[in-house]
Each structure stands twice: as structure tokens, then as C-alpha cells.
N, C-alpha and C positions, 0 to 999 in steps of 0.2 A: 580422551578428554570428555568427560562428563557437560551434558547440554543444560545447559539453565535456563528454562520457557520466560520472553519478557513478562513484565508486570503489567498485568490487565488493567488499561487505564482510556481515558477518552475513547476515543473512535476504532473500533474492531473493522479489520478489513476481511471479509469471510468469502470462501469460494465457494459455492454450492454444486452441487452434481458434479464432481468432480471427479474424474476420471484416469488415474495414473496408467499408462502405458506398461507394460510387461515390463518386469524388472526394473522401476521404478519406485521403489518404497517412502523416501521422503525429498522434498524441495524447500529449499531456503532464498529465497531472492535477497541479491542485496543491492540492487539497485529496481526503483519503479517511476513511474511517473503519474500523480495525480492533478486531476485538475480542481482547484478552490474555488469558493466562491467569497468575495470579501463579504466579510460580516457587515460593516457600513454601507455600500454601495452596489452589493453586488454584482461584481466585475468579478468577470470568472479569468482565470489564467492557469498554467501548465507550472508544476514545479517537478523538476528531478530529483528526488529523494531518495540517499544514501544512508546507508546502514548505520544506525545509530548515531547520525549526524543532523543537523539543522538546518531544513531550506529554508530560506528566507525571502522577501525582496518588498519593494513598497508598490503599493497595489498603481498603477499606471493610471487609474480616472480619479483616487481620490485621496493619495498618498498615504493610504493605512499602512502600518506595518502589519506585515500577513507570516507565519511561517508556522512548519510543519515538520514533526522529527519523528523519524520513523522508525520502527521495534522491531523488526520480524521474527516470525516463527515458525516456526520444524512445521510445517505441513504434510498433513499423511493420509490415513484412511481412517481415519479415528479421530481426527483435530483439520478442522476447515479453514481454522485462522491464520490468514496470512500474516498478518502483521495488527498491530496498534499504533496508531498515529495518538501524538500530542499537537494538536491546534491552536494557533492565537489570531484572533479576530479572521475568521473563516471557516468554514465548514467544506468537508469534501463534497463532490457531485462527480468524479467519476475518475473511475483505472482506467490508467492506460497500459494492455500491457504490450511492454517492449518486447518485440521482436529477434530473440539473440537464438545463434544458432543453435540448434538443436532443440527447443522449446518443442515445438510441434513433438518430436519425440517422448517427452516425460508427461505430456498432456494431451489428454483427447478432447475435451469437451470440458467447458467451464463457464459459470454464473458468477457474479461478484454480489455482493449482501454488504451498505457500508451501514455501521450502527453508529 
């Protein structure tokens, strides 16, 4: 099956100095967790954001609608982008990244860069 890179659009999520462990050549995440910040009010909160799906929810201080749909992509030694977020009333301020087993393994060392 032939890879198709998302559409470069809003917010780039890039890793810098990144570092693939031995035998490692490319990672896909398809689950992450960012944290937003409301565009109105700025009330920051945690959304779990699924591959090519839409998180959503209303902002808890000031009932914005906030959601976030997230793209990812082939990450390698050659392409740093994780993925592309689409945003509505919100901007990122920071990854979290999940903890799943064997991560430590396919990554040494890692920076995040959100555009």
C-alpha cells in the first residue's frame, strides 16, 4: 500500500534532534495528547487526539467550542513532521507524549517545534 503524506495545513507538529534507535527507520503515531489553549479565555486543557479524527469539548471557564483534528505523518530521518493539527478557537502550547510500551525503544532523544 502506497503512503500518502497529510495535507500541509494549520499547525505543523515537528520533532527536532531526533534520534531513531538502531533499526528503526520510520514512526506513525496514531494516538497523542495536546494540550490548548482557548482562543477567548485562555483556559488551557489536555485533548486526546486520534488519527484523523476530531477532538472536541467546550472550554470548562468559558464554554468556547475548542476542537482539534489531527493528521499525522511518516516521520523519519529526512521529514521531522509529526503531524498537522486543524484548530478551532485555540491554539496548541504543548505535546504530550504518551508513554506506550516500547517508545523508549524507537526514540533516543527528542525536541518538539509547534508552527
Amino acid at each position: 500500500m502506497k503512503y500518502v503524506s497529510p495535507v500541509k495545513r494549520d499547525t505543523e507538529l515537528r520533532l527536532v534532534d531526533i534520534k531513531l534507535n538502531e533499526g528503526v527507520e520510520t514512526i506513525q503515531m496514531s494516538v497523542i495528547k495536546v494540550t490548548v489553549e482557548c482562543s477567548r479565555c485562555k483556559c488551557r486543557t489536555d485533548l486526546l487526539c486520534k488519527e484523523n479524527k476530531v477532538a472536541s469539548q467546550v472550554c470548562s471557564k468559558c464554554s468556547h467550542w475548542i476542537s482539534v483534528q489531527y493528521n499525522p505523518d511518516l516521520l523519519h530521518s529526512s521529514n521531522p513532521t509529526l503531524a498537522y493539527l486543524d484548530l478551532l478557537n485555540c491554539k496548541v502550547t504543548d505535546l504530550i507524549l504518551l508513554c506506550y510500551e516500547g517508545v523508549s525503544y524507537l526514540v533516543s532523544s527528542v525536541g518538539v517545534i509547534i508552527h
